[in-house]
Every structure is written in structure tokens, then in C-alpha cells.
MILUM-238125 format. One record per residue (C-alpha): x, y, z; residue number from 1. Coordinates in steps of 0.02 Angstrom, whole numbers. Example, Ala and Ser with C-alpha at 12.3 -4.5 7.8 and 13.67 -1.06 7.14 Angstrom:
2
+--------+--------+--------+-----+
:      x :      y :      z :   n :
+--------+--------+--------+-----+
:    615 :   -225 :    390 :   1 :
:    684 :    -53 :    357 :   2 :
+--------+--------+--------+-----+
% end
This chain:
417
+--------+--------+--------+-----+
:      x :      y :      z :   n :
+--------+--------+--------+-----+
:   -643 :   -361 :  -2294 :   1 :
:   -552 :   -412 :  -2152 :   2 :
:   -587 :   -570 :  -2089 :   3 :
:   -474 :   -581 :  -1946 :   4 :
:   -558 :   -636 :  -1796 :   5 :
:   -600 :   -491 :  -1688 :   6 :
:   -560 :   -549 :  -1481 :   7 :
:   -643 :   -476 :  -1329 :   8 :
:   -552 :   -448 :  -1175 :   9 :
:   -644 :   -484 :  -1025 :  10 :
:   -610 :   -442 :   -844 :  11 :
:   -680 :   -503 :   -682 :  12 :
:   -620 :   -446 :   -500 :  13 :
:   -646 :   -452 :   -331 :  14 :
:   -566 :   -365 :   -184 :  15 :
:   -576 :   -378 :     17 :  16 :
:   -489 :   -271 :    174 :  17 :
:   -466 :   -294 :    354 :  18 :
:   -405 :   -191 :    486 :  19 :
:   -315 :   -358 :    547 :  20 :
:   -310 :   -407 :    726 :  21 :
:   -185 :   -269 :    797 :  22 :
:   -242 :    -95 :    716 :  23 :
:   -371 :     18 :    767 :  24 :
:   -420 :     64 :    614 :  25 :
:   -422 :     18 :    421 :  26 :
:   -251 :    134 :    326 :  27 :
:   -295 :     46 :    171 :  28 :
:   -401 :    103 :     19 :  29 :
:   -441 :     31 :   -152 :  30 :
:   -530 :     53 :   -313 :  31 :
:   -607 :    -51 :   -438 :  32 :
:   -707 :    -19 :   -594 :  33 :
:   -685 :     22 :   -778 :  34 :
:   -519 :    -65 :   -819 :  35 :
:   -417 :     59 :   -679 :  36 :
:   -396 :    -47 :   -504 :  37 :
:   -282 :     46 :   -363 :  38 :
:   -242 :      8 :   -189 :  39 :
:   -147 :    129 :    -48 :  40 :
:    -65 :     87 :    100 :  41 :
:    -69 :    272 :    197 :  42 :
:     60 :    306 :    346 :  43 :
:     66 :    453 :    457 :  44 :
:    -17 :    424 :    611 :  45 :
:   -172 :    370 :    668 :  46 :
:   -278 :    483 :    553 :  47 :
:   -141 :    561 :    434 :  48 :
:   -123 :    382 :    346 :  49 :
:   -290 :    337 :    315 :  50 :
:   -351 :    529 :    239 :  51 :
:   -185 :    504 :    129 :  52 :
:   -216 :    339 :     61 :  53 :
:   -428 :    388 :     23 :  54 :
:   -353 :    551 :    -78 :  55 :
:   -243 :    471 :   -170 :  56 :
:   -349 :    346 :   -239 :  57 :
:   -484 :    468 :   -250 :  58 :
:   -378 :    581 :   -376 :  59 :
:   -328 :    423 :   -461 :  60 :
:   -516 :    372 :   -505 :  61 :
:   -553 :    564 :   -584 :  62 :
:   -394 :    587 :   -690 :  63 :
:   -391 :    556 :   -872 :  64 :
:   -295 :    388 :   -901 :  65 :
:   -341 :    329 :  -1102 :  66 :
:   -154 :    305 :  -1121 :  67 :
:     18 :    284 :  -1030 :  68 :
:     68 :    483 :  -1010 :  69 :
:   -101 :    503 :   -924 :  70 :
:    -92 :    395 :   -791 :  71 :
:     84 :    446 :   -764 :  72 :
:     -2 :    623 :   -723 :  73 :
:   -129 :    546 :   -637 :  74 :
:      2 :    483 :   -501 :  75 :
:     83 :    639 :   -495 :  76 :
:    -79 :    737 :   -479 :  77 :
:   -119 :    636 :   -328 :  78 :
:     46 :    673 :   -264 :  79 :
:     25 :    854 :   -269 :  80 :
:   -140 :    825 :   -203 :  81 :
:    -65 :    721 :    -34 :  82 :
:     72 :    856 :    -16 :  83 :
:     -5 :   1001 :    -32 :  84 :
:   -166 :    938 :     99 :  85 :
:    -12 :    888 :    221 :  86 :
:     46 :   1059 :    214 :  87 :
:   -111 :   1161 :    238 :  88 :
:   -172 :   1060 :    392 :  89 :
:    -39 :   1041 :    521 :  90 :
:   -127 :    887 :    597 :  91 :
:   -114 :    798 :    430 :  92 :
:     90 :    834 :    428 :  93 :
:    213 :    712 :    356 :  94 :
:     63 :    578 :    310 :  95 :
:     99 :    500 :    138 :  96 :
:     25 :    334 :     53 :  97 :
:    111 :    195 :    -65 :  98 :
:     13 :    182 :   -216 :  99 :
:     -6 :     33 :   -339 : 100 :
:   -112 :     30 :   -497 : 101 :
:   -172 :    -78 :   -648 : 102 :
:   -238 :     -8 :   -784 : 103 :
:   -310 :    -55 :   -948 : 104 :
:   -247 :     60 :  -1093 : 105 :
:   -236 :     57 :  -1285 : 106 :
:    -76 :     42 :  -1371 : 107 :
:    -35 :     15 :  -1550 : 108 :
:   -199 :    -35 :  -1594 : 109 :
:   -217 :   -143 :  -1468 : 110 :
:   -261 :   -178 :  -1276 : 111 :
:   -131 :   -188 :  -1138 : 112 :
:    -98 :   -170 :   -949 : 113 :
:     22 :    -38 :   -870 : 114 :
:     68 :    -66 :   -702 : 115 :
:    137 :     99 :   -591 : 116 :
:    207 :     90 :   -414 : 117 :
:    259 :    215 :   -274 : 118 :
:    293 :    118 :   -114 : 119 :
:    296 :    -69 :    -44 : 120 :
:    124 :   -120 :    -85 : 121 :
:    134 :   -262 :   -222 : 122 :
:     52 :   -316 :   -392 : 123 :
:     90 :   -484 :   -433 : 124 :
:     52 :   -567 :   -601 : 125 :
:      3 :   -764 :   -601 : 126 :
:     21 :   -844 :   -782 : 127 :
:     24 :  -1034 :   -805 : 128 :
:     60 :  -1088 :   -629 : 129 :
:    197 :   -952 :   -614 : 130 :
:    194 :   -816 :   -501 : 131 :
:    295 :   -661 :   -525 : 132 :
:    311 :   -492 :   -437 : 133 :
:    297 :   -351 :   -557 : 134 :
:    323 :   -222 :   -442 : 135 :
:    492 :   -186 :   -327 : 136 :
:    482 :   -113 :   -181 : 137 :
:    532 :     56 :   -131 : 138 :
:    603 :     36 :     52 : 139 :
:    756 :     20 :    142 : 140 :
:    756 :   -148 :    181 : 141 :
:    730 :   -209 :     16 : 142 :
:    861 :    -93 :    -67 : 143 :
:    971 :   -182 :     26 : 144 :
:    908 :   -353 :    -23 : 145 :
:    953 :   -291 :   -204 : 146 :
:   1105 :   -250 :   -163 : 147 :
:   1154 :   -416 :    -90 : 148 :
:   1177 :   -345 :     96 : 149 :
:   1023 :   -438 :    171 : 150 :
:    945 :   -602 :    150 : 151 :
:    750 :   -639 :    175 : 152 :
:    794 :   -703 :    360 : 153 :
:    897 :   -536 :    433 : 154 :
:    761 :   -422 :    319 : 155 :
:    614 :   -497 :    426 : 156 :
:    681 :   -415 :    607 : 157 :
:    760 :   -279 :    511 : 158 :
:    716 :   -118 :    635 : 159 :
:    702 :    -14 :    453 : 160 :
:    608 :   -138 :    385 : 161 :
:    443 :    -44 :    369 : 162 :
:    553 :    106 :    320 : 163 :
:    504 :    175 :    135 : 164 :
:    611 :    267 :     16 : 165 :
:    477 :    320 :    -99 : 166 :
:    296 :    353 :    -65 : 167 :
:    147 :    479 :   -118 : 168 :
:    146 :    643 :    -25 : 169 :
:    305 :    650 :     37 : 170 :
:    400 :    775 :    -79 : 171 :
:    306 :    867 :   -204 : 172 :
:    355 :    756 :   -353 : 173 :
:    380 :    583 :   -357 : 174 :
:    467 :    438 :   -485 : 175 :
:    352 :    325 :   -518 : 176 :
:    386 :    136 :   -592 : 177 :
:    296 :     65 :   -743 : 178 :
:    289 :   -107 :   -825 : 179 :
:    171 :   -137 :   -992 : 180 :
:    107 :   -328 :   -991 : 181 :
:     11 :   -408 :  -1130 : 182 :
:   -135 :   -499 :  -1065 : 183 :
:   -151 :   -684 :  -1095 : 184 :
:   -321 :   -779 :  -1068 : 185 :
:   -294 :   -857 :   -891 : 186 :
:   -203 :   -736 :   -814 : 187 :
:   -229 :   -665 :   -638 : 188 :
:   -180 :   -525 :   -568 : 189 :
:   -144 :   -481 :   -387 : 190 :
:   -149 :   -314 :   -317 : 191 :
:    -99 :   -282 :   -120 : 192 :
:    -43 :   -203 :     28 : 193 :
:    107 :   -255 :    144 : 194 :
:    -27 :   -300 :    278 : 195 :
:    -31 :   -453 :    173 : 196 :
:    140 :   -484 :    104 : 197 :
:    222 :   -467 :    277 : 198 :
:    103 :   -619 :    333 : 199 :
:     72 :   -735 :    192 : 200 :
:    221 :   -792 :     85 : 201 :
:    259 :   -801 :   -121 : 202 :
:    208 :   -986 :    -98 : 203 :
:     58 :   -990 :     10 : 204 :
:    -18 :   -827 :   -131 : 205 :
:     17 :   -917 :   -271 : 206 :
:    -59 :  -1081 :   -207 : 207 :
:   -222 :   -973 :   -192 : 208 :
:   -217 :   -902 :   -333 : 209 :
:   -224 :  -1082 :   -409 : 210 :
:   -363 :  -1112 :   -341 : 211 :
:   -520 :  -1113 :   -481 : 212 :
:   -620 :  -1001 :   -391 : 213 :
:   -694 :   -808 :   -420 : 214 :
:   -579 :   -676 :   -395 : 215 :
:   -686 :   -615 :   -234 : 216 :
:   -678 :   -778 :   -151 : 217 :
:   -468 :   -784 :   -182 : 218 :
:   -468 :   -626 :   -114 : 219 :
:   -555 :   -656 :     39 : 220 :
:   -474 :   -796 :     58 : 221 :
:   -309 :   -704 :     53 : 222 :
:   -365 :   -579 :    181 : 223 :
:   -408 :   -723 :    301 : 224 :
:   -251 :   -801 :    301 : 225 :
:   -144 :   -652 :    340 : 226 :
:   -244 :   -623 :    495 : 227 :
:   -231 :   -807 :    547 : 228 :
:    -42 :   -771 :    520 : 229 :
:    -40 :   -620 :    640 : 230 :
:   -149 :   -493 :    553 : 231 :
:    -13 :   -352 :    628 : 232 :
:    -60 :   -247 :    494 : 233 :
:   -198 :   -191 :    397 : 234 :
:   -224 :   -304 :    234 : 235 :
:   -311 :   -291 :     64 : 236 :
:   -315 :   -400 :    -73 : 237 :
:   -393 :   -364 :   -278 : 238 :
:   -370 :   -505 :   -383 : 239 :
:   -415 :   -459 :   -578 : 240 :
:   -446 :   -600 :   -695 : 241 :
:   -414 :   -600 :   -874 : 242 :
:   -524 :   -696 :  -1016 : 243 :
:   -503 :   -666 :  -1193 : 244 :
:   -642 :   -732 :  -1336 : 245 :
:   -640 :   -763 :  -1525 : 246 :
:   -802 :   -673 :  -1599 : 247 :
:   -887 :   -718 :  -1752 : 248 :
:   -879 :   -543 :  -1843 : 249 :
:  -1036 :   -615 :  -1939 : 250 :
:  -1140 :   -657 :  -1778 : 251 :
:  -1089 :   -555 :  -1644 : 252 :
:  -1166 :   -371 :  -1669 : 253 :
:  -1055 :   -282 :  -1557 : 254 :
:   -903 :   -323 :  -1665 : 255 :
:   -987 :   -246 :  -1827 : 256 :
:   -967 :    -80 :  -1782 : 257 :
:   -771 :   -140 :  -1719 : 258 :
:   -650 :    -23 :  -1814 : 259 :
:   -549 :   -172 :  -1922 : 260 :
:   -384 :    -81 :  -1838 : 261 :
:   -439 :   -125 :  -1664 : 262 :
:   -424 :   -341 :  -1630 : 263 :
:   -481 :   -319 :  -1465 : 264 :
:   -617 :   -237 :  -1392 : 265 :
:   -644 :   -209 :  -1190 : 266 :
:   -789 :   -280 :  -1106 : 267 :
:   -799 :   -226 :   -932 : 268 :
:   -926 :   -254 :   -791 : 269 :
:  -1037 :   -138 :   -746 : 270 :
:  -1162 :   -194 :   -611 : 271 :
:  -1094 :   -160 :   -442 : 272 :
:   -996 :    -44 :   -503 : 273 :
:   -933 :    115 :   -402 : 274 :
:   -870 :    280 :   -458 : 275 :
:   -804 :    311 :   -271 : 276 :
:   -647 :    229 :   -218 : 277 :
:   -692 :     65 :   -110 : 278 :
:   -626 :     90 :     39 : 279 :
:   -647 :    -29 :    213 : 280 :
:   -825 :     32 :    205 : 281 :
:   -874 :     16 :     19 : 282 :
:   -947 :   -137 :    -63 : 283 :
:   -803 :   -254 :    -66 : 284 :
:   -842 :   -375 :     75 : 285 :
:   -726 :   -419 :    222 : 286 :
:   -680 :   -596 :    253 : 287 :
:   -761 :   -693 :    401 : 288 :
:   -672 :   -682 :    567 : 289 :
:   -657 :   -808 :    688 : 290 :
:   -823 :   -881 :    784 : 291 :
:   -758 :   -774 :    948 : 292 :
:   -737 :   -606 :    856 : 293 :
:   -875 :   -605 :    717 : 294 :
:   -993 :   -642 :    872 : 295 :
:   -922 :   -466 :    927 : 296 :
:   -945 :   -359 :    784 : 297 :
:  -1128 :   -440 :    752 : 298 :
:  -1222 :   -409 :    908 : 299 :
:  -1172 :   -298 :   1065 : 300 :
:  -1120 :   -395 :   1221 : 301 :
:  -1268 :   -307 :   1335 : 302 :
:  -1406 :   -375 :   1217 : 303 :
:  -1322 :   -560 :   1272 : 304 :
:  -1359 :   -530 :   1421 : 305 :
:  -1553 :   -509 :   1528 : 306 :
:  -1517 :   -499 :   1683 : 307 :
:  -1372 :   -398 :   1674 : 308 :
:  -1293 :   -320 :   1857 : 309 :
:  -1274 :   -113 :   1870 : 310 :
:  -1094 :   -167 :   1940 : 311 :
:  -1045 :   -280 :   1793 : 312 :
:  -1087 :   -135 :   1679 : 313 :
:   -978 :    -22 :   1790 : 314 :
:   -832 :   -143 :   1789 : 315 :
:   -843 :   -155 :   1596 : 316 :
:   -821 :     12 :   1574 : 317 :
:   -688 :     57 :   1695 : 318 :
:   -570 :    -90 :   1604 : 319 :
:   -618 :     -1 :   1432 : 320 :
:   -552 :    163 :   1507 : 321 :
:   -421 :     85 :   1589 : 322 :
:   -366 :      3 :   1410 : 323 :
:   -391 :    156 :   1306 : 324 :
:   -292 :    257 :   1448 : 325 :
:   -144 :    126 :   1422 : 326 :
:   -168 :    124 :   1239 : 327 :
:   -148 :    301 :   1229 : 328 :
:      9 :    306 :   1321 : 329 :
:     91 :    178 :   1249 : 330 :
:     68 :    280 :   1084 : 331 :
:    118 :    443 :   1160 : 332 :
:    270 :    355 :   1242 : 333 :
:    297 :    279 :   1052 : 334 :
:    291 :    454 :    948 : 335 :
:    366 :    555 :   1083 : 336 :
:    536 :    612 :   1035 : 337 :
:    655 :    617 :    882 : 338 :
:    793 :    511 :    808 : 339 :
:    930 :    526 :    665 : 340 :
:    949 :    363 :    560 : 341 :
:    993 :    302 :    400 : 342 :
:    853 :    275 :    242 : 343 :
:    946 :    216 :     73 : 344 :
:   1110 :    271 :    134 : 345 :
:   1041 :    445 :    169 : 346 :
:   1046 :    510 :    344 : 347 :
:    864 :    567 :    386 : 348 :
:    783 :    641 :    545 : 349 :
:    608 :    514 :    604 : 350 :
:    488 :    564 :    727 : 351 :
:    466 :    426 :    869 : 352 :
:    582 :    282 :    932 : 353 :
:    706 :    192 :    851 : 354 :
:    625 :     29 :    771 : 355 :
:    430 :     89 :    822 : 356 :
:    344 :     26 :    942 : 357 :
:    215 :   -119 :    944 : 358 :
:    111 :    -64 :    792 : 359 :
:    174 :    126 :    791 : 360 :
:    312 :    140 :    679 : 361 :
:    415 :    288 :    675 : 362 :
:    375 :    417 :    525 : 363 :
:    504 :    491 :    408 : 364 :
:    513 :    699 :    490 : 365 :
:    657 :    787 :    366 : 366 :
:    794 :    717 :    229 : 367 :
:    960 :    793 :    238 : 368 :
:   1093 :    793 :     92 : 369 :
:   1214 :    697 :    205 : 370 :
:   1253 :    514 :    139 : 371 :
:   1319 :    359 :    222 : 372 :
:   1490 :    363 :    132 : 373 :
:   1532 :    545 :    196 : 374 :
:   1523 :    479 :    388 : 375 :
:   1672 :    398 :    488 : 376 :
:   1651 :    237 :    535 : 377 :
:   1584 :    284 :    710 : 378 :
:   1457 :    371 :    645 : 379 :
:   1402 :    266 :    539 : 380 :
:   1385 :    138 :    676 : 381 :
:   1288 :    267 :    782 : 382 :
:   1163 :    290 :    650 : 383 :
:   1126 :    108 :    572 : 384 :
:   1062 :     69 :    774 : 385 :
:    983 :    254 :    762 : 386 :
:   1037 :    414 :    862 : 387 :
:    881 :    437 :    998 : 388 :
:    830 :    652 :   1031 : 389 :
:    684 :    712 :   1145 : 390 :
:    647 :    844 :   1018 : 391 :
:    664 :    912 :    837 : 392 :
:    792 :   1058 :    882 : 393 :
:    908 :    923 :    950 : 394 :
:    908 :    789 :    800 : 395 :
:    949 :    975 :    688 : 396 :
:   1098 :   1017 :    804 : 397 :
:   1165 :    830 :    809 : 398 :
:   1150 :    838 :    604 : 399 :
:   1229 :    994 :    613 : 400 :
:   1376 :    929 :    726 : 401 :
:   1357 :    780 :    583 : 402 :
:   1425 :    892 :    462 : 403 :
:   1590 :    942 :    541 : 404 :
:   1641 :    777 :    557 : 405 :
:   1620 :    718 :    366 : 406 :
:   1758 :    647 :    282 : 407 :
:   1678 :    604 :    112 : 408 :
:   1624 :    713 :    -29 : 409 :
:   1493 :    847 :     11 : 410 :
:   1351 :    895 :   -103 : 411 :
:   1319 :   1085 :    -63 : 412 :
:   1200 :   1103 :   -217 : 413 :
:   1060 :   1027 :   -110 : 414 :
:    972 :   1094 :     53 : 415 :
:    890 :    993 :    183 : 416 :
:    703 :    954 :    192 : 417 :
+--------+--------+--------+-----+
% end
């Protein structure tokens, strides 16, 4: 008889979105149930992002994923998935989606948590007052950090800084990052979009995550800060608690039927639970806004107000059309046109302008197979500050001109796209 005591493995979690306070809409998506948590940060426009970010975790929550290699596929699944969607409806072209995800798997007779990432969206792992990223981030602002060529301060007005170099839907297969962690009773982890990490520093998340409270309420909490930073983004937060218990084989039934090769048995749970991805209208609850703006979303201005004037109603909505007019044309002014830049020292053609504009960033259009080291130094200087084109044809021809000026190695085994 084996009298080793058997341990349970418990997890608790909560999770919370917001659109923030510049976005017209919510890009972000996440899961949460049965020891698999995900969240996407889509990109592509104002509809191409979020329909990316919803498949992706959608194909995420039906794969198989009992073990390592399966979850692996799973990624790649919902790759094919984003890419091949992108392709069949032209709207939907050259959307994609980062994609984080903890799971809980069994390994060696025993329970553990892989970690996979595609993108700049973040897990981080809190463990006796420590916090530590797991995941790196695939964009070209922090390859460069790596490398040693940009500090925290230059990366932060970086015009590439929301540039990725890796992301889900984008190419039809993708690498994907892994990390296996052991779980320890009292450790947290933090899953999350850039929405948040672009507002709310290392410090200020781990000093919340400190905080003895439930999972939900860090969350939320976390959600609410990065809009009273800015909220220029959209930002989620999914904080997964771990708790691990000695049973007494003798009293506790459920550990009876335990197989004596198994020490650990998962105990996950199951009210509330969804088998649809939670996205920003699923269960998980928002944070509170301000006084000013929750008083908007709660009741509509005309039911303030009685005695209400024909001509105030008139002026309300000629401002609304006014603002939607200029809202539209700032984002047709910020997508219109082409330029040729420079994404982990590969030269790549982006739809709109150089740097985005307000909350419109440009959107990677093509690769090409020309790197940084094959231009001359002019060129190279062109392309860091971006090479501006009113249309597609153009950016081709200047890459094409590109080419006859390159004095490094060539890689001819490659094509463009």
C-alpha cells in the first residue's frame, strides 16, 4: 500500500476587459474554464482584429490539449483557421491576433502548466513576492531591447513600437514559444493583453497581485488602473490562482479511486463555467468606470431629461454626425496609402502612415526577402523613418528599385509575400 499522501491541485480565476477610453470597440477575447485559460489581442482593422482574436480562441477551446504536442496543434490549428478565413473574405485581409495560453497538462505522472505564446500579449508568473515574465515578446521593439539597441525610455515613443514580428494568422504556420512550470501552492498567474502592459508597469502589477484578494477582484482592479493611466488601448486581465492540499487517502473518498501513480489530482471549478470563449460580452465582468461615464452606459441621456427641447435633440445629433464624420476621416486619412519600413531587420511593405495615427496603427501588408544588412547606408536611413507610397503598386516598384541597389548577400531561395 502506498501511503504517500495524495495532493489536490486547486485553481481559482477571475478575468475582466475594457474597451479603454480611446477605442471604439473591444479587439480582445479570452477563455476560462477546465484548466485551459487564453487571451487574444486581434489587429487588422476595425472589424478584422476583433473576428481574428474570437476565432482563435474559439479553436483553442475545441482542440484536444491532454498533453504538450496537443496544444502545440491546437495553436497551429487556430492559425490555419485565422489565415485561411483572411483569405476567403477580402474584408477580413491581413487581420491576425497574438495569442497567449495556460494550460494544465499531465506529465510524468504528475500535474504541470505549459505556457505558449504568439505575439506581445503577456503571462506573468507571481511566486513569493516575485514577479516574473514568462513570456517574451514577439515585436520589433522589443527585439531590439534584447539585443541591447534600445532601452525602456527610447522603446516607449518607438514609431515600431506596436509593430509585431510574430502573430496568429499572418503566414500559414507559425513558431510558437513554450515554458513548462511546476505549480507551487501560492502562486498566481497573470494572463494579459498589451492594453494593459503599455499602461500599468512590472511594479504597479505585481503590487496588485500582492494584494490578498480573489483573482476577479485583482483583475478588475488591474483593468481599472490601465484606463486611469490612459486606457489607449483595449485591456484584459485573467489572474489564475494556485492551491495545493494534502488528502487523507483514508478519509477523503475521491482519492480512493486515485491511481497510486498519480500524486496529484485536478480539481477544477465548474459553476459559472462556459464552454464559449468569454469575450467583452461573456460573463467576466468589466471594472467600474468613472462616476461621469458609468452614468453614460447605465441610463440614456433623453430619459434625464422631461422637458426636453425638439432643438436640443436636433443639436445633439448634428454634433454626433459631425463627430462620426470626423472620426471617419481621420481613419481614412490614417489607412490611406502605403509605406516600406523595417520589422526585425526585414524590409516589409505596411498599409497606412508611418508610426499610425492616433489609435490606428499601421498593419503589416507583404514581407520581402530583403534584410537590413543588404542595404547601403542611405537606405537604411530611409527605411528606419519609413518610405511613405499612395498605393500598393508603388511600395512594389520602390522594393523593386530596392533590389538593384543591394550591396549585401542576397537570398534568392525565398519569394516575397
Amino acid at each position: 500500500m502506498n501511503d504517500t499522501p495524495q495532493r489536490r491541485l486547486r485553481l481559482a480565476w477571475g478575468g475582466a476587459t475594457d474597451q479603454g477610453r480611446v477605442r471604439a470597440n473591444n479587439q480582445d477575447a479570452m477563455y476560462a474554464d477546465w484548466g485551459l485559460f487564453v487571451v487574444a489581442d486581434g489587429m487588422g482593422g476595425h472589424q478584422g482584429g476583433e473576428v481574428a482574436a474570437n476565432l482563435a480562441v474559439r479553436t483553442m477551446t475545441k482542440a484536444d490539449r491532454e498533453n504538450v504536442r496537443e496544444l502545440h496543434d491546437a495553436v497551429q490549428e487556430a492559425n490555419k483557421v485565422v489565415h485561411e478565413t483572411a483569405i476567403a473574405q477580402p474584408e477580413l485581409h491581413g487581420m491576425g491576433t497574438t495569442l497567449t495560453a495556460l494550460a494544465v497538462i499531465q506529465e510524468g505522472g504528475s500535474r504541470r502548466f505549459v505556457a505558449l505564446n504568439v505575439g506581445d500579449s503577456r503571462i506573468y508568473h507571481y511566486r513569493n513576492n516575485q514577479l516574473t515574465q514568462l513570456t517574451e515578446d514577439h515585436s520589433y521593439v522589443a527585439e531590439l531591447m534584447r539585443r541591447g539597441e534600445l532601452d525602456e525610455e527610447a522603446a516607449a515613443v518607438h514609431p515600431y513600437r506596436n509593430m509585431l514580428t510574430r502573430a496568429i494568422g499572418v503566414h500559414p504556420e507559425v513558431d510558437i514559444d513554450e515554458w513548462l512550470v511546476d505549480p507551487v501552492a501560492g502562486d498566481r498567474f497573470l494572463l494579459c493583453s498589451d492594453g494593459l502592459t503599455n499602461e500599468v508597469d512590472d511594479t504597479a502589477i505585481a503590487e496588485q497581485l500582492s494584494i490578498s484578494e480573489d483573482p476577479g477582484a485583482t483583475a478588475k482592479a488591474l483593468v481599472r488602473l490601465a484606463n486611469e493611466h490612459g486606457g489607449r488601448d483595449n485591456s484584459t486581465a485573467l489572474v489564475v490562482d494556485i492551491q495545493i492540499d494534502d488528502i487523507d487517502n483514508k478519509n477523503d473518498p475521491e482519492v480512493t479511486q486515485q491511481e497510486d501513480s498519480e500524486p496529484a489530482q485536478v480539481i477544477l471549478p465548474s459553476e459559472d463555467s462556459s464552454s464559449e470563449p468569454i469575450t467583452p460580452a461573456g460573463a467576466f465582468e468589466s471594472p467600474p468606470k468613472t462616476s461621469s461615464r458609468s452614468a453614460t452606459s447605465q441610463r440614456s441621456w433623453l430619459n434625464d431629461r422631461v422637458g426636453i427641447s425638439v432643438a436640443a435633440v436636433i443639436i445633439s445629433i448634428v454634433l454626433l454626425i459631425a463627430s462620426a464624420a470626423m472620426l471617419a476621416t481621420i481613419g481614412w486619412y490614417a489607412r490611406d496609402g502605403y509605406h516600406v519600413g523595417v520589422v526585425a531587420d526585414q524590409v516589409v511593405i505596411q498599409k497606412g502612415r508611418v508610426g499610425g495615427l492616433l489609435w490606428f496603427d499601421p498593419t503589416l501588408e507583404e514581407w520581402t526577402t530583403i534584410q537590413v544588412i543588404q542595404l547601403n547606408a542611405q537606405d537604411q536611413r530611409n527605411l528606419v523613418a519609413g518610405k511613405q507610397f499612395t498605393d500598393l503598386a508603388e511600395a512594389r516598384n520602390f522594393v523593386v528599385q530596392l533590389r538593384t541597389r543591394l550591396v549585401g548577400p542576397t537570398d534568392e531561395s525565398r519569394g516575397d509575400g
